[in-house]
C-alpha positions in Angstrom: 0.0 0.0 0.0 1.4 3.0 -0.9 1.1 6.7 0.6 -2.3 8.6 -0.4 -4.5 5.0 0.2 -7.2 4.8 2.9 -8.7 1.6 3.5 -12.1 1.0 5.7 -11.3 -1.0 8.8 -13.8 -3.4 10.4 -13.9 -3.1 14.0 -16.3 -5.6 16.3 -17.1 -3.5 19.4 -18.6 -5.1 23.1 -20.0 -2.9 25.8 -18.3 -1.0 28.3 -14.6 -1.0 28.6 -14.1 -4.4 26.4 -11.6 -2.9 23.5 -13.0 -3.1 19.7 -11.7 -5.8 17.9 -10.3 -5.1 13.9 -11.9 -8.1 12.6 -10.6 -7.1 8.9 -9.4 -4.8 6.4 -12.0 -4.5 3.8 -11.5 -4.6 0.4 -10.9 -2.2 -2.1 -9.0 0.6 -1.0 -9.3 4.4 -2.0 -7.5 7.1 -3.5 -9.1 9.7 -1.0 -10.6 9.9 2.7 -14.1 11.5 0.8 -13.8 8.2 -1.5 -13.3 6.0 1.4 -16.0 7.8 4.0 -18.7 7.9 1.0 -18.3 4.0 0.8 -18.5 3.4 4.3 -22.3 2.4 4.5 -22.0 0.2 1.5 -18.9 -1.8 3.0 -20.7 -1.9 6.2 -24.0 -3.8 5.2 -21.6 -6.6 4.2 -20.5 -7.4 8.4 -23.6 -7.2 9.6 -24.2 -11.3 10.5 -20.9 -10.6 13.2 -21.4 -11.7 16.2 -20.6 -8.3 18.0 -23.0 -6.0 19.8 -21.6 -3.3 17.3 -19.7 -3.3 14.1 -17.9 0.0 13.1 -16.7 0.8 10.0 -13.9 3.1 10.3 -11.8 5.1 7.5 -7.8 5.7 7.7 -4.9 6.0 5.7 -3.0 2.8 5.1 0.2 2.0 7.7 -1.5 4.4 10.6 -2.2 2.8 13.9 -5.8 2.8 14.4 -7.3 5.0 17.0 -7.9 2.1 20.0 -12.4 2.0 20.8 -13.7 0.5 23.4 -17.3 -0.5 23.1 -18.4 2.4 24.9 -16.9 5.1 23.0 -18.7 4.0 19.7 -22.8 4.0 21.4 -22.1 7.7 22.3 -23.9 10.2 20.4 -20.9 11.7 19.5 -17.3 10.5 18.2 -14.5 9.4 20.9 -12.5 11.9 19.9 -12.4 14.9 17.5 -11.6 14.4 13.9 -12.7 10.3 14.1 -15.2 9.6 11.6 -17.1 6.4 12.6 -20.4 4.5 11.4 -22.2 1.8 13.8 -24.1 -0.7 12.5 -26.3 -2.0 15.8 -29.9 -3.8 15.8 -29.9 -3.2 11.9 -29.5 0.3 11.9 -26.4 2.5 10.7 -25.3 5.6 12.4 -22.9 8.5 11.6 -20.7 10.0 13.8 -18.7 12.9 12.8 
């Protein structure tokens, strides 16, 4: 992967303090962050049979260390921290954090 790709990762979140999980890296990457958040939905409806209480879809650039979640900081109604963009998929619904 080289410099200017942002992939979507796949995180499986608990409750509480239990850390989010990357479960995997999906597939295909993108030339741009706007690219990469616009297909965040899409990508998403594909994970939603995990067995997680929530399933985030989450957009970086390639070789950065994700941001660590715990499964509390993604049912807020708000993002963990400024600048994270985050969708949840829980009880069949998706939501956008920004």
């Amino acid at each position: 992967m080289g410099p200017g790709l942002f992939l979507i990762a796949i995180l499986g979140c608990g409750e509480g303090d239990a850390p989010c999980r990357e479960v995997q890296l999906a597939e295909p990457r993108f030339a741009s962050e706007a690219a990469c958040t616009a297909a965040t939905a899409r990508i998403l409806e594909r994970y939603t049979g995990l067995s997680y209480p929530s399933v985030v879809a989450q957009c970086r650039p390639a070789g950065v260390v994700p941001i660590r979640l715990r499964g509390r900081d993604v049912l807020l109604p708000g993002p963990p921290s400024p600048g994270v963009r985050l969708r949840v998929a829980a009880a069949g619904s998706v939501r956008s954090f920004r």
